[in-house]
C-alpha positions in Angstrom: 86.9 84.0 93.5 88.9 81.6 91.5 89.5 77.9 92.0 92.7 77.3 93.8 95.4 77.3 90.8 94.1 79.8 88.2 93.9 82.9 88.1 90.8 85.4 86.9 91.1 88.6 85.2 88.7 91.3 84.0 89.0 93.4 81.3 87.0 97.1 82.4 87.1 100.1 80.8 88.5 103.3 81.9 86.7 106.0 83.5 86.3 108.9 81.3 88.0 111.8 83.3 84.5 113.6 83.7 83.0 111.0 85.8 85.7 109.8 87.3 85.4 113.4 88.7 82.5 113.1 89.6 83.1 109.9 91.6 86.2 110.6 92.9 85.3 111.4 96.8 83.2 108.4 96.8 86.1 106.3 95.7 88.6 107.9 97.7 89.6 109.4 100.7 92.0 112.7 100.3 95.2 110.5 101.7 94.6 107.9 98.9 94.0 110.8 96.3 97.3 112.3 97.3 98.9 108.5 96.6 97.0 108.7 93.0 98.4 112.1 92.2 101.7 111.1 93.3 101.7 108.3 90.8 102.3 109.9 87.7 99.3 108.2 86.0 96.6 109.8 84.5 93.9 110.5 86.9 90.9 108.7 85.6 93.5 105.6 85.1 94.4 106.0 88.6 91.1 106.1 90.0 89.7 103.6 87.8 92.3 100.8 88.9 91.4 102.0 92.8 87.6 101.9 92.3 88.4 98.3 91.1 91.1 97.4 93.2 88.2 98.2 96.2 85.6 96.3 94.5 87.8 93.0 94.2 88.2 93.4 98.3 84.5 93.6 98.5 
């Protein structure tokens, strides 16, 4: 986490879109891949930014 005041960002490449299909049901359940596909972005880009969005909760 980062001190109180400042924020932290990481830069993380993209999943390619062969193994983000391969990932995909251990990233997401099928309600959240429903949200992703209903976001208009591409799918790797969508998962990636879920797979991370999870991790930062961790």
């Amino acid at each position: 986490m980062s001190p109180p005041g400042r924020s932290a960002f990481d830069i993380e490449r993209i999943l390619s879109p062969a193994l983000a299909a391969e990932l995909e049901s251990s990233i997401v359940n099928s309600a959240e891949k429903s949200l992703l596909d209903a976001s208009g972005l591409p799918s790797a880009l969508a998962l990636t930014l879920a797979f991370f969005g999870k991790r930062e909760r961790i």
